[in-house]
C-alpha positions as CSV (number, residue, x, y, z in Angstrom):
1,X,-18.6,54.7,10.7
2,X,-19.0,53.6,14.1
3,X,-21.6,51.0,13.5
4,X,-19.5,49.6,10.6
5,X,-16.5,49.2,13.7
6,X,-18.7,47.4,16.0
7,X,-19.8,45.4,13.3
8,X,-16.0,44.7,12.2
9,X,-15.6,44.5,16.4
10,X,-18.3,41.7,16.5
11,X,-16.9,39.5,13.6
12,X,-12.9,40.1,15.0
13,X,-14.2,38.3,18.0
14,X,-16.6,36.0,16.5
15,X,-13.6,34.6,14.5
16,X,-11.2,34.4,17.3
17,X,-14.0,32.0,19.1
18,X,-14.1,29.6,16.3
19,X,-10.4,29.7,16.5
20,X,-10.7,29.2,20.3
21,X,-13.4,26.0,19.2
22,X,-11.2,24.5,17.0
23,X,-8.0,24.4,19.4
24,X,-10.6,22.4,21.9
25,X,-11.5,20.0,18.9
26,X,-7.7,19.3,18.4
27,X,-7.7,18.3,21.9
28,X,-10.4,16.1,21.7
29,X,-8.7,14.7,18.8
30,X,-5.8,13.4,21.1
31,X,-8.1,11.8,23.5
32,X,-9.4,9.9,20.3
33,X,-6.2,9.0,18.7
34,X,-5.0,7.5,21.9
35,X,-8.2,5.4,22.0
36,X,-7.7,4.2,18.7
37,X,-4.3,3.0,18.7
38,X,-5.0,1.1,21.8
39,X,-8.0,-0.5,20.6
40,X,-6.6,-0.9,17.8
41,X,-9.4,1.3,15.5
42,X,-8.6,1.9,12.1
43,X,-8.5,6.3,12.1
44,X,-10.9,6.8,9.3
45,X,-14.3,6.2,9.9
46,X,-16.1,6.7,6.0
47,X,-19.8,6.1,7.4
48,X,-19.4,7.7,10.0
49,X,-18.0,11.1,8.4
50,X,-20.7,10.9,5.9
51,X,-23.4,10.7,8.1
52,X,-22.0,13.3,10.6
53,X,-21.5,15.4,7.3
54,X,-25.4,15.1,6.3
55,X,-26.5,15.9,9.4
56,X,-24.1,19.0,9.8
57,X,-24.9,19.9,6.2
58,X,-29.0,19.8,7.2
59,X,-28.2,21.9,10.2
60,X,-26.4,24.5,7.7
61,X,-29.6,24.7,5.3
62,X,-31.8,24.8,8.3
63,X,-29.7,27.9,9.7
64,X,-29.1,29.4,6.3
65,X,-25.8,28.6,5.8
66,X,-24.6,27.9,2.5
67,X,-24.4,24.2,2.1
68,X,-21.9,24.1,-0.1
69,X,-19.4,26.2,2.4
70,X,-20.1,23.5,4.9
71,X,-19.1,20.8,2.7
72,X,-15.8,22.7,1.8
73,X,-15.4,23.6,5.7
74,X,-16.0,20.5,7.3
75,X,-14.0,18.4,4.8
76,X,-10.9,20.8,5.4
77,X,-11.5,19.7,9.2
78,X,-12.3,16.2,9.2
79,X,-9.2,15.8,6.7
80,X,-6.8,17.6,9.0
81,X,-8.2,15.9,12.1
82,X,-7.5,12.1,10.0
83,X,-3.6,13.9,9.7
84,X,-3.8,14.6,12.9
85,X,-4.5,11.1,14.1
86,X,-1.8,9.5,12.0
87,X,0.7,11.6,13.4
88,X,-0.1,11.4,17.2
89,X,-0.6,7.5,16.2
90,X,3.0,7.7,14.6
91,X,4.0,9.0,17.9
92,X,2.4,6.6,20.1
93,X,4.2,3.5,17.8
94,X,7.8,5.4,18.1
95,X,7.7,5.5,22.0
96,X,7.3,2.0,21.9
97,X,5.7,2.5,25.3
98,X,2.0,4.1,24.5
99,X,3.0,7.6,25.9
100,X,3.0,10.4,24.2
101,X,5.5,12.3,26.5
102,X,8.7,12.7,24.5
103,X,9.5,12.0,21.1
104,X,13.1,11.8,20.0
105,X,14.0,12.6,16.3
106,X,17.4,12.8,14.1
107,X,17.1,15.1,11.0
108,X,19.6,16.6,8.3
109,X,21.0,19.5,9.4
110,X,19.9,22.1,12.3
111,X,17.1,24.5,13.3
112,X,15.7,26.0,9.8
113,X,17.2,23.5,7.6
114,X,14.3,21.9,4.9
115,X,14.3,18.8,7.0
116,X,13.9,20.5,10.0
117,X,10.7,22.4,8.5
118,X,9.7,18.6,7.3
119,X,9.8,17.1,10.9
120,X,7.4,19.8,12.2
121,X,5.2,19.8,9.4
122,X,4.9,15.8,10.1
123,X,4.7,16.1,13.8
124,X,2.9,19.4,14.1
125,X,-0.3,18.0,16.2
126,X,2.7,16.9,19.0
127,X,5.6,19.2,18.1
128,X,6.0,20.3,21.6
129,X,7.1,17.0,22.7
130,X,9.8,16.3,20.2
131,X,13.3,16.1,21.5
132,X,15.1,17.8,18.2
133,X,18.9,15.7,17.2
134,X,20.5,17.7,14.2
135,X,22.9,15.1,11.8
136,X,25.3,16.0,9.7
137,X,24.9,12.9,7.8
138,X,22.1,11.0,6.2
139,X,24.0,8.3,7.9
140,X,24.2,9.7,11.0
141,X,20.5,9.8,11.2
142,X,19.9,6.1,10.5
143,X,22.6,5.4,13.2
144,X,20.9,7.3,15.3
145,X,17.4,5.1,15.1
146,X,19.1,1.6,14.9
147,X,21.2,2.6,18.2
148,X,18.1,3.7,20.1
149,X,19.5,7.2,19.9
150,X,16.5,8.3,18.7
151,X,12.7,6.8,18.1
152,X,12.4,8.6,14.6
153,X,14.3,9.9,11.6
154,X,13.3,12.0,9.0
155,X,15.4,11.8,5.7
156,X,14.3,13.1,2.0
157,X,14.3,10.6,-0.3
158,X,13.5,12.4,-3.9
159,X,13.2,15.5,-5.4
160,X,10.6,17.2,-8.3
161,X,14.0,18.9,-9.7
162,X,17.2,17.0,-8.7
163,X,15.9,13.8,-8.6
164,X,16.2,10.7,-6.4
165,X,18.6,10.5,-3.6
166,X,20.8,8.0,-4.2
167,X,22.7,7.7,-1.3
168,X,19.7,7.7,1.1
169,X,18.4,4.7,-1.8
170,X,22.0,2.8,-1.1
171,X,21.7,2.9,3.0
172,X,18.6,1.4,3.6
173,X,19.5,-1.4,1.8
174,X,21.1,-2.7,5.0
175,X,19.8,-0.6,7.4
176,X,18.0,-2.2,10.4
177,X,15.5,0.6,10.1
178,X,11.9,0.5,8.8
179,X,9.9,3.3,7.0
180,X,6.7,4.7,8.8
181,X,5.5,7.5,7.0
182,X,6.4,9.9,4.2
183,X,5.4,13.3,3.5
184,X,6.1,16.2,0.8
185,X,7.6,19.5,1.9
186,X,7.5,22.7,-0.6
187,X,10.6,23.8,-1.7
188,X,11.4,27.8,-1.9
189,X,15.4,28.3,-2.5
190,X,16.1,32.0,-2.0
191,X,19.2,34.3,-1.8
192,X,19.8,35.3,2.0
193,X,22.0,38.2,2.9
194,X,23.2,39.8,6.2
195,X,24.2,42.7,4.9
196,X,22.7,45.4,2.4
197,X,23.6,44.4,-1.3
198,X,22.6,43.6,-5.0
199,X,23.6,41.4,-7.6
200,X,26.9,43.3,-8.4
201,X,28.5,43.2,-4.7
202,X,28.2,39.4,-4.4
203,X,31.1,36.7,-4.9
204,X,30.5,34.0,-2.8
205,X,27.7,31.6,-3.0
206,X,27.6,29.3,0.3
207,X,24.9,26.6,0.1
208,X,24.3,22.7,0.2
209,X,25.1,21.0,-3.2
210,X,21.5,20.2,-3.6
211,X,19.8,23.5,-3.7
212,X,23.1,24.6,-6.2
213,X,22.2,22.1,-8.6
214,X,18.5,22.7,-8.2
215,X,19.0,26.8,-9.1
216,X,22.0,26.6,-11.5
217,X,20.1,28.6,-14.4
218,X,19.2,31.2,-11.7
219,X,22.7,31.3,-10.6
220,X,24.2,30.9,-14.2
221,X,22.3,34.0,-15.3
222,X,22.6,36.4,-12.4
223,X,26.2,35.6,-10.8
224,X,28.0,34.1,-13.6
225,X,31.3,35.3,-11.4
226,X,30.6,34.3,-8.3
227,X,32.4,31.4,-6.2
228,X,30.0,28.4,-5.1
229,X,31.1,26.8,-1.5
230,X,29.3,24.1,-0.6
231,X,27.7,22.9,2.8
232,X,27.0,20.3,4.8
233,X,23.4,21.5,4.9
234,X,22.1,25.1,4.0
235,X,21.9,25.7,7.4
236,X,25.6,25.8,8.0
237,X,25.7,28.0,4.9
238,X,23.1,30.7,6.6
239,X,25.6,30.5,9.6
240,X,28.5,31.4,7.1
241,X,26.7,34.3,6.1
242,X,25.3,35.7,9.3
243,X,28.8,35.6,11.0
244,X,30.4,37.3,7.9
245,X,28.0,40.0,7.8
246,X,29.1,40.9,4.7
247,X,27.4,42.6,1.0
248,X,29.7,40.1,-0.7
249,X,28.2,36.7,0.4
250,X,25.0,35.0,0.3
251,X,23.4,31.7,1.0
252,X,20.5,29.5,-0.8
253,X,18.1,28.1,1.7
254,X,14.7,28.6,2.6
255,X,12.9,31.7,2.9
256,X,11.5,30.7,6.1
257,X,14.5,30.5,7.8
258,X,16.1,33.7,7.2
259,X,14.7,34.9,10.2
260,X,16.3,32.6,12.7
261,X,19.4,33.9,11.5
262,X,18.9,37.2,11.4
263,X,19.2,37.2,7.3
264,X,16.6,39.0,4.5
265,X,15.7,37.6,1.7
266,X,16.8,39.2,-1.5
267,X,15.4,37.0,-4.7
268,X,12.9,34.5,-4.0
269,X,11.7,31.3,-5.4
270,X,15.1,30.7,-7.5
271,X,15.0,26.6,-8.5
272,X,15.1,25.8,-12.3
273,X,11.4,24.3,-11.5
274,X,9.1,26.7,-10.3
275,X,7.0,23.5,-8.7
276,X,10.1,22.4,-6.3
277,X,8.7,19.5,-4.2
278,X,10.8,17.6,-1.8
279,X,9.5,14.0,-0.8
280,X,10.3,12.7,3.1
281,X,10.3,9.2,4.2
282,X,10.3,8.6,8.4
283,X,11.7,6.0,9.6
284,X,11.6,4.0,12.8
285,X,13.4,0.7,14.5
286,X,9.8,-1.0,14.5
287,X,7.5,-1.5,11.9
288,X,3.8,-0.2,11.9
289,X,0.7,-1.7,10.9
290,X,-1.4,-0.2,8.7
291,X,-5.3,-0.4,8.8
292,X,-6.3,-1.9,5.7
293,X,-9.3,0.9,5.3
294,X,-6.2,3.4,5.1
295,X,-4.6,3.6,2.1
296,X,-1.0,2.5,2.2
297,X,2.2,2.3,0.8
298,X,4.4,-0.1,0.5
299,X,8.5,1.0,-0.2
300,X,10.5,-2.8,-0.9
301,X,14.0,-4.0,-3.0
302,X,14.4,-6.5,-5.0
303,X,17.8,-7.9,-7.3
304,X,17.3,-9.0,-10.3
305,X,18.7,-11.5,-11.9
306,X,21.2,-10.6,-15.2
307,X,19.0,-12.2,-17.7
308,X,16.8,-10.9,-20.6
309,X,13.6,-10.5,-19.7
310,X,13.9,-10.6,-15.8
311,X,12.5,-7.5,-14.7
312,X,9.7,-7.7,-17.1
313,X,8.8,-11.2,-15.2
314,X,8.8,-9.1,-12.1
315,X,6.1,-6.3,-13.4
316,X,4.3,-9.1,-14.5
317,X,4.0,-10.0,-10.6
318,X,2.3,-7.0,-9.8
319,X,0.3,-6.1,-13.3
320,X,-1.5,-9.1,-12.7
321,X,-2.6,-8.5,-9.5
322,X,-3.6,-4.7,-10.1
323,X,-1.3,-3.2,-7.7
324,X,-0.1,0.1,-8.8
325,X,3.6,0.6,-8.8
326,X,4.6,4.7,-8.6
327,X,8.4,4.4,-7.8
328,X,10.7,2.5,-9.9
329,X,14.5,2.8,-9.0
330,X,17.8,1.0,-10.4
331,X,20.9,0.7,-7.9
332,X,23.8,-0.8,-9.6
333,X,25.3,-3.9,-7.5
334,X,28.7,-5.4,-7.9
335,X,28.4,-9.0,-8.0
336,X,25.7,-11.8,-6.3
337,X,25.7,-14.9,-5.0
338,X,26.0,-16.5,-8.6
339,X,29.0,-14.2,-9.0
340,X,28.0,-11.9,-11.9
341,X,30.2,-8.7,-12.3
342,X,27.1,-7.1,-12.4
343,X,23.7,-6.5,-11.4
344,X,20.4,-4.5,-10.4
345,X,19.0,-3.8,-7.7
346,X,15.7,-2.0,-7.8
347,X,13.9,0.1,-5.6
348,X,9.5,0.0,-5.7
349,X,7.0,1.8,-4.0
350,X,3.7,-0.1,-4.7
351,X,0.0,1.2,-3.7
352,X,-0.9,-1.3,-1.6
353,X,-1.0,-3.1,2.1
354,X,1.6,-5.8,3.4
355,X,-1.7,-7.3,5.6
356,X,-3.7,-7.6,2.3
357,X,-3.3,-10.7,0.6
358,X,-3.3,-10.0,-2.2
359,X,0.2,-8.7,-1.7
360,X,1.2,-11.2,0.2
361,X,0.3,-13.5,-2.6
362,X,2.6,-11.1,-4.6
363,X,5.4,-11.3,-2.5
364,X,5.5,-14.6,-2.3
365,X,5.8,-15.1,-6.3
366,X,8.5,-12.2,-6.4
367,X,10.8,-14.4,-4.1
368,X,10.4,-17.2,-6.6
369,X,10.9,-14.7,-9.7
370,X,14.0,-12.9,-7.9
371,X,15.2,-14.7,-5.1
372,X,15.8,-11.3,-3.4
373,X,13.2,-9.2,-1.3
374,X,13.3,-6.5,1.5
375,X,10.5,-4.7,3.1
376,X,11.4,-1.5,3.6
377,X,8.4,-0.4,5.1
378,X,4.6,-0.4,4.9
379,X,2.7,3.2,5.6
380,X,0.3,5.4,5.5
381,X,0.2,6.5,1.6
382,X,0.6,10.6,1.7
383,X,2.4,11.6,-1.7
384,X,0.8,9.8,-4.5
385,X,1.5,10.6,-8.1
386,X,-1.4,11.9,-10.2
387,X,-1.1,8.8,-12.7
388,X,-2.1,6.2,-8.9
């Protein structure tokens, strides 16, 4: 028994030193981000991962390491170290100023809130420099960014189970924002209480309208009775709940945050979809250039006009040209310069780079087929549909 403890001793420790290794390989990942975004280096490298890969791979064999972990390993790595690089990169674009000292952001709601989990899980390589602003309002949080109130904003934009946003889709049609980046947070709705209960004790449901719509079988099934308040985020509903201290009320919001409120989980996992994905956009005052050996996104509006066959000419622009469009929104729009009662206005993420040009080319010919075009943004590409 005691050689299998010194054994169990020696990996315990051998494992905290490649833990120790790869905190001193994030730092030296700074040190090469910074490089890169003032020498304007595109982050990924492809030759030069495969080659370093090859030769880590015949180090492995020669060692008698299983090749085939090393490929798994070092991927993981070189992946998370690319992330990495974006996000200190996003960073450096946001201060404006090259410094990586403070970085202000506006989110929906306040510490434990999804968005709030979103904006670490974005900024996690430089999360100890962000300067945290709270909104109420998805408003608020554009406000915040076009009045220099804050460098970033994170807003969600659509949701696996509820849906697109509409409202956050109807502001940045004339916001004086651009968006930067976009990444896709896990959703887990569960029932937090501050007291001891079960299913019979509870009345009062407090929660944000979203996550109600998004568990409404759950809720139908299990507390048919109950009383649904809603929130201005689910963090003001775990507030409700921890102040009451009471078996009676609960609130939906994430698991994750129960413990910054002092609240316990009863039921877990609760949305309609099991597969509850949330989809963030970031958005800054400036716009960012892409490398074009990243791939990128591209988020634009356009109006069309109210005549058969107009947005067909407008697919047309892009089917052509092989660019792949995975978002396809309508916004209704009272009236246009030609005075119709009514019209669309749509909403398109395409796969593709605003410095290519090829969609610049694109562009150009959708100005001629629809007379109306906004950027919204052009970014790193993150959350991709399957079908891209």
């Amino acid at each position: 028994m005691t050689d299998i403890a010194e054994a169990r001793s020696k990996i315990d420790a051998i494992d905290t030193a490649i833990l120790e290794l790869l905190q001193k390989r994030n730092s030296a990942v700074v040190s090469i981000a910074e490089n890169k975004y003032r020498n304007g280096i595109p982050v990924k490298n492809q030759e030069r991962e495969s080659l370093h890969l090859q030769e880590l791979l015949a180090k492995a064999e020669a060692m008698g390491i299983s090749p085939a972990l090393t490929a798994k390993l070092f991927t993981a790595i070189f992946t998370d170290s690319r992330s990495r690089q974006m996000s200190l990169i996003h960073g450096l674009d946001a201060s404006k100023g090259g410094t990586l000292e403070k970085i202000r952001v506006s989110y929906l709601g306040t510490r434990g809130s999804y968005s709030y989990h979103a904006t670490h899980k974005f900024y996690h390589p430089v999360e100890s420099r962000l300067v945290e602003r709270g909104c109420a309002t998805f408003q608020e949080i554009i406000s915040s960014v076009e009045n220099d109130e804050a460098d970033c904003g994170i807003l969600p934009i659509e949701n696996t189970s509820s849906g697109c946003i509409n409202e956050v889709y109807d502001l940045l049609q004339n916001a004086r924002v651009h968006i930067t980046g976009e990444l896709t947070y896990n959703i887990n709705h569960g029932v937090l209480a501050a007291a001891p209960t079960d299913l019979s004790q509870i009345k009062t449901v407090y929660s944000h309208a979203q996550p109600i719509q998004q568990c409404s079988q759950w809720l139908h099934k299990n507390l048919p009775e109950a009383i649904f308040k809603t929130t201005s985020a689910t963090t003001e509903a775990m507030e409700i709940v921890a102040g009451l201290k009471s078996p009676e009320a609960v609130a939906i919001g994430c698991e994750d945050s129960a413990p910054l409120y002092g609240l316990t989980p009863l039921f877990s996992n609760i949305a309609n979809q099991k597969v509850n994905i949330t989809r963030f956009i970031v958005i800054g005052k400036e716009e960012i250039t892409v490398p074009v050996t990243i791939t990128a996104k591209t988020s634009l509006t356009f109006t069309t006009q109210n005549r058969p066959g107009a947005l067909v000419r407008v697919l047309e622009v892009f089917s052509k040209r092989n660019i792949n469009i995975v978002k396809l929104e309508s916004r209704p729009r009272i009236g246009n310069r030609e005075g119709l009662i009514w019209a669309e206005t749509f909403y398109a993420d395409v796969i593709a780079n605003t410095e290519t040009a090829v969609l610049q080319d694109a562009l150009r010919q959708l100005r001629d087929v629809t007379g109306e075009v906004k950027i919204l943004g052009c970014y790193p590409a993150t959350a991709i549909p399957d079908e891209a």
